[in-house]
Every structure is written in structure tokens, then in C-alpha cells.
C-alpha positions in Angstrom: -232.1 -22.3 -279.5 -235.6 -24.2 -277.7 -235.9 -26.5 -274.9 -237.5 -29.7 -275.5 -240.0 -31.3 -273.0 -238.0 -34.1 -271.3 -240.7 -35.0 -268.7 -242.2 -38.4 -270.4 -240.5 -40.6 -273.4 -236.8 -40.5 -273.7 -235.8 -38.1 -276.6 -232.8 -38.2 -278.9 -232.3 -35.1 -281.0 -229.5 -35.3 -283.1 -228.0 -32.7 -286.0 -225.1 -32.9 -288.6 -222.5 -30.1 -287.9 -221.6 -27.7 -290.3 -218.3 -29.8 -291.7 -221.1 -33.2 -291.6 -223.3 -31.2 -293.9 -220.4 -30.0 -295.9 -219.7 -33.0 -297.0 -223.5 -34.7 -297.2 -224.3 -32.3 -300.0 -221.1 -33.3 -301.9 -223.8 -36.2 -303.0 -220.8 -38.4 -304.1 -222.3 -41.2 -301.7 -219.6 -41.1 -299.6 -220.7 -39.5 -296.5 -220.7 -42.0 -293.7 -221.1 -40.9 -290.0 -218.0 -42.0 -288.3 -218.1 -40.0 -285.3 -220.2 -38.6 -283.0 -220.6 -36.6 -279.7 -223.2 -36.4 -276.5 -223.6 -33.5 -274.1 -224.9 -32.2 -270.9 -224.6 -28.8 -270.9 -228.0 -28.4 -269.6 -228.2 -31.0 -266.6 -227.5 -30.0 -263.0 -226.3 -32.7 -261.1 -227.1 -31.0 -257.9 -230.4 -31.5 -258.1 -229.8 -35.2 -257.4 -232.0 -36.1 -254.4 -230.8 -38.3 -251.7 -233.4 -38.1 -249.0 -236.3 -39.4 -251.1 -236.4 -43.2 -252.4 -233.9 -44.8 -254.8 -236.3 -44.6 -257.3 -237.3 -40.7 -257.5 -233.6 -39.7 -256.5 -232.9 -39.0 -259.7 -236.4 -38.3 -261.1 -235.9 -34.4 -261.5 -232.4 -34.7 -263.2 -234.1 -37.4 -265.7 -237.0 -34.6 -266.6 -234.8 -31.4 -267.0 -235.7 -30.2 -270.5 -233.1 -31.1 -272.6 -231.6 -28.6 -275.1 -232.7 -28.3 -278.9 -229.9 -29.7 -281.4 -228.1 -27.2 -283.7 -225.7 -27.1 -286.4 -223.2 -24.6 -284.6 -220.1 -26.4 -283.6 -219.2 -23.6 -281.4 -222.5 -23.0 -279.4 -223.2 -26.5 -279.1 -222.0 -29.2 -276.6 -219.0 -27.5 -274.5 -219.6 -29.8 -271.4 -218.6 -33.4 -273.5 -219.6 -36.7 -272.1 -216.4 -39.2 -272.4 -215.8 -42.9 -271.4 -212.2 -43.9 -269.3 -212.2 -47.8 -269.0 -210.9 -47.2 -265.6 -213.9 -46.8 -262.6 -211.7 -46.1 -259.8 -210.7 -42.7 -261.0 -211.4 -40.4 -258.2 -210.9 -37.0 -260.7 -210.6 -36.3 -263.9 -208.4 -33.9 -265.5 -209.6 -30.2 -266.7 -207.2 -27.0 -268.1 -206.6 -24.0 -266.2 -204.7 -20.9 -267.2 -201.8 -19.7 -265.9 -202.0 -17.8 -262.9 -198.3 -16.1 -263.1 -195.5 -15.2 -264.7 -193.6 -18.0 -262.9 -196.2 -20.3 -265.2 -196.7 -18.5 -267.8 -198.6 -15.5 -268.6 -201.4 -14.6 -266.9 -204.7 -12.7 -267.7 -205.4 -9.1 -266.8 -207.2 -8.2 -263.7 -210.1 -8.1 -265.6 -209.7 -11.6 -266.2 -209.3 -11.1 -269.8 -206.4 -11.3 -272.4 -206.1 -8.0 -274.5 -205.1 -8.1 -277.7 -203.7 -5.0 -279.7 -204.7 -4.4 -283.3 -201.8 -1.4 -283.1 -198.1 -2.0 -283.2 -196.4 -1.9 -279.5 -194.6 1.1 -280.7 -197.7 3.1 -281.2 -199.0 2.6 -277.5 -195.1 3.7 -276.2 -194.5 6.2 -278.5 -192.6 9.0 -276.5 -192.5 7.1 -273.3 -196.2 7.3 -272.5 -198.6 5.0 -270.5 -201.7 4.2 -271.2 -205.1 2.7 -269.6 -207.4 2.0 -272.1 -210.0 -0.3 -271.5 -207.7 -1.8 -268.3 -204.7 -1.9 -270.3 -202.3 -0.4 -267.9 -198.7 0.4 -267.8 -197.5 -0.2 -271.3 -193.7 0.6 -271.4 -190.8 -0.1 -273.8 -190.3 -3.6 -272.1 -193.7 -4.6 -271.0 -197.0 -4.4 -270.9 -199.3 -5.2 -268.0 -200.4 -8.8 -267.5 -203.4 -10.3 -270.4 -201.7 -7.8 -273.2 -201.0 -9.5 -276.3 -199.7 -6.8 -279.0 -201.4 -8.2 -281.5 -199.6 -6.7 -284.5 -195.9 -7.4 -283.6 -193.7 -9.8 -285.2 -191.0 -11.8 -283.5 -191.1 -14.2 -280.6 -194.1 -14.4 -278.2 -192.8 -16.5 -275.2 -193.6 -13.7 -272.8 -197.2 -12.6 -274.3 -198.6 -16.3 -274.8 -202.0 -18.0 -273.0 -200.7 -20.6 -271.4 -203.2 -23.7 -270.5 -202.1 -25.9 -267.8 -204.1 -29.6 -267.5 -204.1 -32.0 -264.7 -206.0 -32.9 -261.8 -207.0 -29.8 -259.8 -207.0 -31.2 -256.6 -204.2 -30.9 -253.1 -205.6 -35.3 -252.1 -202.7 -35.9 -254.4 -199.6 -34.6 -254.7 -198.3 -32.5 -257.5 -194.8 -34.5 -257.4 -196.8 -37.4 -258.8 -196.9 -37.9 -262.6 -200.2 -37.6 -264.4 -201.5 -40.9 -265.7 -200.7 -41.0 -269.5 -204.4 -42.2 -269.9 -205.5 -38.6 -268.7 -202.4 -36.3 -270.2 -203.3 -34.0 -273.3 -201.0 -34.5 -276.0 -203.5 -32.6 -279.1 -205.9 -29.8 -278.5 -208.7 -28.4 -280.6 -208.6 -24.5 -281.3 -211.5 -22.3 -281.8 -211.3 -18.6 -282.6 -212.8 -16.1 -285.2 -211.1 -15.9 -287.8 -211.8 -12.2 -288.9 -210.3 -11.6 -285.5 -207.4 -13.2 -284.8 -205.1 -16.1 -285.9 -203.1 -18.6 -283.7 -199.3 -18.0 -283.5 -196.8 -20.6 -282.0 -194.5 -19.3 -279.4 -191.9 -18.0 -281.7 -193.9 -16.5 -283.7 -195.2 -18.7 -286.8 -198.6 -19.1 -287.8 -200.3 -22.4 -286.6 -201.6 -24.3 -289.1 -205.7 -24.0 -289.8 -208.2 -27.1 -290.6 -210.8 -25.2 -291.8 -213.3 -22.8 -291.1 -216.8 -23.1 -290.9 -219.6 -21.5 -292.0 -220.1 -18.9 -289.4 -216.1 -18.2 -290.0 -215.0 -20.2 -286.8 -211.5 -21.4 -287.9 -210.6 -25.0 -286.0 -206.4 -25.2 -285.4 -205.7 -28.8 -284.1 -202.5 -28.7 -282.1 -200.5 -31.3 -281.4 -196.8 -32.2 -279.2 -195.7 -34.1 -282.2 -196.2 -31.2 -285.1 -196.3 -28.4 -283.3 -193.3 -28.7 -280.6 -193.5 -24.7 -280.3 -197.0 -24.2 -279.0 -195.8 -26.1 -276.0 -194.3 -24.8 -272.7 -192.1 -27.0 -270.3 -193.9 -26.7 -266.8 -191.2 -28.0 -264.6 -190.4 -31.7 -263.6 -191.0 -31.6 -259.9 -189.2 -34.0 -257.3 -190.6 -35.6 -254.4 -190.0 -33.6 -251.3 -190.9 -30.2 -253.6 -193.8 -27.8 -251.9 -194.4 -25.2 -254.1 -196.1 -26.6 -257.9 -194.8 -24.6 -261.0 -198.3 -25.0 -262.2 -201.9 -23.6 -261.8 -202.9 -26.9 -261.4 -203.0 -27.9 -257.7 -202.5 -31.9 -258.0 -200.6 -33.9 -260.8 -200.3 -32.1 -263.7 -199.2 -32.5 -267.7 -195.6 -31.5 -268.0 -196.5 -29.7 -271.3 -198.3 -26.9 -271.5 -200.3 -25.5 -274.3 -199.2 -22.3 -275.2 -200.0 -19.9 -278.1 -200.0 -16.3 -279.0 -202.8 -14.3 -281.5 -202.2 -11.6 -284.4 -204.3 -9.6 -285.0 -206.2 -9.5 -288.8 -205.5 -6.7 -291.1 -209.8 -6.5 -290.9 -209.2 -4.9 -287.1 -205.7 -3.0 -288.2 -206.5 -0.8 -291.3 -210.5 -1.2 -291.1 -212.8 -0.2 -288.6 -216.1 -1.7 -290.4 -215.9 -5.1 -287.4 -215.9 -2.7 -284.6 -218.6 -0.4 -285.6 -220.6 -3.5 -286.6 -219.8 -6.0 -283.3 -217.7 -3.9 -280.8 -217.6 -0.8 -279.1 -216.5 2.7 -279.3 -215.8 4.7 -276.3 -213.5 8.0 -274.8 -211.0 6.9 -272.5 -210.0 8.8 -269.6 -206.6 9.1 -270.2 -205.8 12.2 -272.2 -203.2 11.2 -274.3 -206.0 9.0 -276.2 -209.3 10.6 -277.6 -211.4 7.2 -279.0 -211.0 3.6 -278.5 -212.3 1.0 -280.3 -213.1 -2.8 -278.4 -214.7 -6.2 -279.8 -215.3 -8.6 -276.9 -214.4 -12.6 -278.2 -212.9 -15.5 -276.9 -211.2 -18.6 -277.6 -211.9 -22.1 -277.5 -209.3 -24.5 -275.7 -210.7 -28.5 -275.8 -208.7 -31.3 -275.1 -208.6 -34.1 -277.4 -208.7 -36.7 -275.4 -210.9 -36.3 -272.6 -212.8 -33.3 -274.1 -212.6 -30.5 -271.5 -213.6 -27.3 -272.5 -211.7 -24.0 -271.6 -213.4 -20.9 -272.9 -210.7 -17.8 -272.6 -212.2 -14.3 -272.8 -210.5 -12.1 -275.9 -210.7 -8.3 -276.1 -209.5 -7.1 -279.3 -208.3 -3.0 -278.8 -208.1 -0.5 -281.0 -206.7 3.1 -280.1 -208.3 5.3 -283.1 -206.7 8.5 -281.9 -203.5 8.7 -280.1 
């Protein structure tokens, strides 16, 4: 990735994606562009000046170098520009995760989400607890909040991320319904797919629209197909004080919320951690190596086009 010089003539640097060149090559003639997207990732806003003249106030924000175009839909463009028709909007929505159980299911202290590539029963075998890499307290119930066990079947309403989306703000109440212009009803999903795939709440595999070249698999999630990847957030009344949501102000009723499995490459291979990951001893002596690969996923709403990275760490106890 380059910077390009954005100090004299306006430059416009645009590249096909992966999926656009997919289908140029096809040579069939029927490639059109249809769609297409604008960033800012690199611009600070900050550095608007408003103690010089109105023409130099935003003279330094106009030169900031601008970055390089590339082809990779995941590195490229997480800060979206979008258009609302209405001007007098004094937010705009984003996505939060949940902060509690109350909400949802939070992320470990460490402010990941761990996910298991053993079975549940492995870490509990004979009553023991474990802390590897920050995983702490794994019992017969329950693990300690951000654990996923990544390799158990069944339902997952109590090991899900859950993204809340609304207007982050206490100038308007939470009792107030979010405008339907600014409510999420379809997310796009990101997330390696020699990793991890995308599980609805009870359990079933979310449907994948394809994976890209660098094996990025794309899951679009929607109210209308995919009922189960959404969580009720309450239907507060006026007069309520305490929101059922991590978002402070109004907020989307429904919830996106999914779980992750774990592949069979992290399970019965080790050839992705030794090649991405880590290896390390753990302190606690009922475990002699660990295994780690540090990921995330990709939350970004489909209608205004928020971006919510979550941190991933994928755990693998070698020797128990």
C-alpha cells in the first residue's frame, strides 16, 4: 500500500475488487460496473482549521495524501462515505458490541472473543480450570466471558457476538424508536475462511456468498432469511432508565448475533498455527503448549455502511 501526493490536482484512483475482476476476465461482454464505493480512511477531520480564513480552513485536510487503491476488499475502505437525503440528522448510527450478559455476550477482558478449536469437554475434563491465553474459569456450565467453544454442536444463544446499532449518544433518549431510515435490517460478514465459519444462534451454518481470492468468505445476513442470527434487545417504554443495550441513545430492536466453528484445518491440523499463529507454555500446569492465531471479523451494515472490526483468537491446547 503507497500514499499518493494529494497536494496540487484532484486525483481519483480507482481499482476493480477481486469479485469485479472475477467477472471482467469472464470476457463474455457482460461486465458492467453497477456499483461502486468511496472512502476516507485516511483523512482527519481534526485537522480542520477554524481560526485561519474561510478559504485555507480546510486547506490541509484537502492536501492529506490520499491512499493508493487496491484490489483487497478487506484492507480497503472500512470508513465508507454514504448519502441520507435528510440534513438535519444530528448523528448517525454505528454498531457496538455487547457489553453484558444482560445484552448479550460480551468479550473477554482482553477485549477479544476466544474461540476453541477443542471440544468443551476437553478443557473440563475431570473438573479442571484453565487460563490459557486469558481464557479463565472454564467449568461444566460456563466459560468466562469472549469464549466461544468453537467445536461444539448445539445451540449458541449464550456463546454468540452480539452487535447492537443505534445512535450512541444520552441527547436522546433510548425509549425513542430509531428512524427506520437509519435501522440495519442486512449486514455484510467477513471472516477467514480456513478459520472459522458463521453459525446462527441455534446452531446452523449461515449461508456463504463467496470467497475471494485471499479466502475471505463474505456471509450476507439478513432479518428476512436469517430470523436466527437475530437477538430481541428489549422494547423499552417511556418512563424506563436503564437501556437493555450497549447503545446509549435509540437503538435497533434487533440485534445481530452469531456464533463461529471452528475448521477441521485448526482441529486435527496444526500446519495454520505454525505458519500464522503462535506457540507458547502456559503457566498453568495442567497444560504443557498452546497454540493461538490472532483474526478478526468484519461486521458492516448494509445500509449506512459502518464498519465494526471484532478481534478473534483462535486457541488450541496441544497438550492437556
Amino acid at each position: 500500500m503507497a500514499f499518493l501526493n494529494n497536494s496540487g490536482d484532484i486525483i481519483l484512483d480507482a481499482v476493480l475488487t477481486d469479485l469485479g475482476r472475477k467477472r471482467l476476465s469472464q470476457g463474455d461482454g457482460s461486465f458492467k460496473i453497477s456499483q461502486f464505493a468511496l472512502g476516507d480512511d485516511e483523512i482527519d477531520y481534526s485537522q480542520y482549521n477554524l481560526a485561519t480564513g474561510s478559504a485555507y480552513q480546510d486547506l490541509d485536510i484537502l492536501q492529506t495524501p490520499v491512499l493508493e487503491a487496491i484490489s483487497d476488499n478487506v484492507a480497503s475502505m472500512k470508513s465508507k462515505l454514504v448519502t441520507y437525503s435528510d440534513t438535519s440528522l444530528l448523528y448517525l448510527p454505528i454498531q457496538k458490541l455487547a457489553t453484558t450478559q444482560t445484552n448479550g455476550f460480551p468479550q473477554s477482558s482482553l477485549g477479544v472473543f476466544f474461540v476453541t478449536t477443542n471440544t468443551k469437554n476437553d478443557f473440563i475434563a475431570g473438573n479442571k480450570a484453565s487460563s490459557v491465553f486469558g481464557i479463565q474459569n472454564i467449568t461444566s456450565k460456563r466459560a468466562s466471558d469472549g469464549t466461544i467453544f468453537g467445536r461444539d454442536t448445539g445451540p449458541k444463544t449464550s456463546f454468540s457476538i452480539v452487535v447492537h446499532q443505534g445512535l450512541d449518544t444520552t441527547q436522546v433518549s433510548f425509549t425513542n424508536n430509531l428512524d427506520t431510515t437509519l435501522t440495519e435490517t442486512d449486514y455484510f460478514v467477513y471472516i477467514d475462511d480456513r478459520l472459522g465459519k458463521l453459525l446462527d444462534r441455534q446452531g446452523n451454518p449461515l449461508p456463504i456468498s463467496y470467497i475471494d481470492d485471499d479466502n475471505i468468505a463474505t456471509y450476507v445476513i439478513s432479518q428476512a432469511d436469517n430470523p436466527a442470527a437475530f437477538l430481541t434487545v428489549g422494547n423499552p417504554q417511556a418512563g424506563d432508565t436503564v437501556s437493555l443495550s450497549a447503545i446509549a441513545g435509540p437503538y435497533n430492536r434487533q440485534a445481530l448475533s452469531f456464533s463461529i466453528y471452528a475448521t477441521d484445518n485448526l482441529t486435527y491440523s496444526d500446519f495454520l498455527f505454525e505458519k500464522f499463529g503462535n506457540t507458547a507454555d502456559t503457566s498453568d500446569p495442567t497444560y504443557t503448549s498452546v497454540y493461538s492465531i490472532d483474526s478478526e471479523v468484519r461486521v458492516v451494515g448494509a445500509k449506512t455502511g459502518y464498519s465494526l472490526s471484532v478481534p478473534l483468537r483462535f486457541v488450541k491446547v496441544k497438550t492437556f
